[in-house]
Each structure stands twice: as C-alpha cells, then as structure tokens.
C-alpha positions as CSV (number, residue, x, y, z in Angstrom):
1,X,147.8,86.7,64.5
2,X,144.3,87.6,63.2
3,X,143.4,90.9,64.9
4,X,139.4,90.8,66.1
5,X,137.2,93.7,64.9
6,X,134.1,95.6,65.8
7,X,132.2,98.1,63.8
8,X,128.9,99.6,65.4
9,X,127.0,101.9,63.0
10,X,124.2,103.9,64.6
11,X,121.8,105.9,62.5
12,X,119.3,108.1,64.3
13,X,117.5,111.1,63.3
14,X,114.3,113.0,65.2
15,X,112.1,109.9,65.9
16,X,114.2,107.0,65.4
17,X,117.4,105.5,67.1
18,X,119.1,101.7,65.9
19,X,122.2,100.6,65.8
20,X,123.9,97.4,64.5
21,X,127.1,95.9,66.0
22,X,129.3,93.3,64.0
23,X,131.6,91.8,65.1
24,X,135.0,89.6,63.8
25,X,133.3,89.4,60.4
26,X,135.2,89.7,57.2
27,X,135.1,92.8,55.2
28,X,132.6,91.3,52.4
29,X,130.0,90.1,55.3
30,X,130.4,93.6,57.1
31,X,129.9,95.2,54.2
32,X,126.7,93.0,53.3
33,X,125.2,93.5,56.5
34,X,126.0,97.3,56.8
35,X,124.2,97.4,53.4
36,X,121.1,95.3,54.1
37,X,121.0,97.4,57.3
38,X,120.6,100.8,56.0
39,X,118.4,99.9,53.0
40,X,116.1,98.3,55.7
41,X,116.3,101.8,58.2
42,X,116.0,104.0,55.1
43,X,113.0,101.6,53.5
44,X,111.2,100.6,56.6
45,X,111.5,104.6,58.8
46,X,110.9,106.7,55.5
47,X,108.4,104.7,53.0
48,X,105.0,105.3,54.5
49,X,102.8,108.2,54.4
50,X,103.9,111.9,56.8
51,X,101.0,110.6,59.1
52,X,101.8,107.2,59.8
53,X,103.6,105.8,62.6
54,X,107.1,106.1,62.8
55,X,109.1,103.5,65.0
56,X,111.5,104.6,67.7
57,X,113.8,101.7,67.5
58,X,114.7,99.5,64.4
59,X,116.8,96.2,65.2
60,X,119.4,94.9,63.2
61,X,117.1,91.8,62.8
62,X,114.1,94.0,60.8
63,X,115.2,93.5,57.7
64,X,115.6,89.6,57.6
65,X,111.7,90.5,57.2
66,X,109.2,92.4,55.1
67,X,107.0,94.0,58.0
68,X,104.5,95.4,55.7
69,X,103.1,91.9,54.7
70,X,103.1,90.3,58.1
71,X,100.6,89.7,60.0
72,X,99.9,91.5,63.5
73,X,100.3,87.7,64.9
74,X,103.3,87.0,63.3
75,X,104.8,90.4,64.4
76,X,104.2,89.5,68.0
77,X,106.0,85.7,67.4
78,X,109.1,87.9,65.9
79,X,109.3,90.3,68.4
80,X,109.1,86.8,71.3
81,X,111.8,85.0,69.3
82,X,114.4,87.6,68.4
83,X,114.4,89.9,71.8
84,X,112.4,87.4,74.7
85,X,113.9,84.2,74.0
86,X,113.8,82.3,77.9
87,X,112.4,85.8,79.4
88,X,109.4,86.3,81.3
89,X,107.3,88.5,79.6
90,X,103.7,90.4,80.1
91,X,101.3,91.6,77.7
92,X,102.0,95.2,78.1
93,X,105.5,95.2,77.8
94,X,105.0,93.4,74.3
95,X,102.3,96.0,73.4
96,X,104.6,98.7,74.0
97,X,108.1,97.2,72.3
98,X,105.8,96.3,69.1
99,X,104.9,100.1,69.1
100,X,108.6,101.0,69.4
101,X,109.9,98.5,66.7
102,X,106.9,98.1,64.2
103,X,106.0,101.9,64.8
104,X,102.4,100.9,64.2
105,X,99.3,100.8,67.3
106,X,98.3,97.2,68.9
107,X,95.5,96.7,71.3
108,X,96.3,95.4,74.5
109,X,93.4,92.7,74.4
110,X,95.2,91.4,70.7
111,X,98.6,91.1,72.1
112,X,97.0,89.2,75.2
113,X,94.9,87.4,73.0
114,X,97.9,86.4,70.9
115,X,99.9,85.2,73.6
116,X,97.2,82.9,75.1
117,X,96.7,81.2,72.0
118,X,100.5,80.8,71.9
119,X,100.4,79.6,75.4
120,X,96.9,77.1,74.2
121,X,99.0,75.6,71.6
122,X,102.3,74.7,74.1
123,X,104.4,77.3,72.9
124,X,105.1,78.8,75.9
125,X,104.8,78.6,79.6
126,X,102.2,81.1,81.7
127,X,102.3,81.8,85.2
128,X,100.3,84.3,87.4
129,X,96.9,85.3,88.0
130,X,94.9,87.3,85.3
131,X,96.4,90.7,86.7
132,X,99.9,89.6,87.0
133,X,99.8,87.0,84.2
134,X,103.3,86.3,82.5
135,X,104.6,84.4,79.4
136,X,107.4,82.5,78.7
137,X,108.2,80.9,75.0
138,X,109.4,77.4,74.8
139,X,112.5,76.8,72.6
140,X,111.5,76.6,68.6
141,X,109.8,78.9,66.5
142,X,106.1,79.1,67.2
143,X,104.1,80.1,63.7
C-alpha cells in the first residue's frame, strides 16, 4: 500500500505571507517544486530596490513566470486564469489582488480598461451596469 503525502511549506516574513501545498508527489518532484518555490519568494520579495513595492502574497504559480518582463496586461490575464477561472469578478477586486501578488500600483481605469478589451475580444462574459459591472473569463487562455 502506497501511503499518500502532504508537505505545505510556508515562508513569511514582515510584509509577505505564501505558502505552497504538494501533494502525493514523489520525493524528486517535491523536491523540484520546493526548490523552484523558494528561489522564486527569495528572487521575486527581495531583488528590487528598499523603496519598491513589496507583495503581500506570493502564489505557488509566480515562478512559472518572470514578472519583471510582463506586461501590466498580461499580469491581469495571469492573475484571471490562475485564481478566477469560472468566477465572477469586478474591477477593483482585481486591482487590489494584483497589488497583493505583483506588489506593484495599477490604476483602476487600466484594470477596467483591460478587462473590457478582454470582454471586446469574447474572452469573457460581462454582466451589470457600469457601477456594478462584473467579468467572467471564458475557458482558454486569453493573450
């Protein structure tokens, strides 16, 4: 009988907070993903300059990317693909999880702006009025 595991490593210091749960992986996977984990906390939380943003929450998912060469766009599709995937979203709730995970400022208007284009191009469903207005992304990846 092949006993299931489950290894949760959290890292948090001051500003920051992320964990990263694996589960019934073998040891040279865990390992691998442990690895690429904390290089990605350590690199992405600690590389920039004392007065830049630092984000409050880094996903397990971060380091599948290079964040510094991405575009504020393509931030926003990440962000609706890896943690909204069939939920109803609105633009300020966006604006403030980028701000959390990409620990870098995003106006309102750009995040609205994104996600009607996203919407204009059949990406994703809308519903509401202008006040109340709400976003849904289709299946698929939208860049």
């Amino acid at each position: 009988m092949v006993k299931k595991m489950k290894i949760k490593v959290i890292v948090q210091d001051e500003d920051t907070k992320s964990n990263i749960e694996i589960k019934d992986q073998d040891y040279t996977t865990t390992i691998k993903r442990i690895e690429k984990y904390l290089k990605a906390f350590f690199d992405y939380t600690f590389s920039g300059a004392e007065n830049e943003f630092v984000p409050q929450f880094v996903p397990e998912w971060i380091g599948e990317y290079d964040v510094h060469n991405l575009s504020q766009k393509e931030k926003v599709n990440i962000l609706l693909e890896r943690e909204h995937q069939g939920d109803w979203v609105r633009s300020q709730e966006i604006k403030e999880e980028y701000e959390r995970v990409y620990g870098g400022e995003i106006k309102l208007s750009s995040v609205s702006t994104y996600l009607s284009r996203f919407y204009g191009n059949g990406d994703m469903e809308r519903r509401g009025s202008r006040a109340q207005r709400e976003y849904k992304l289709f299946d698929g990846i939208i860049i």
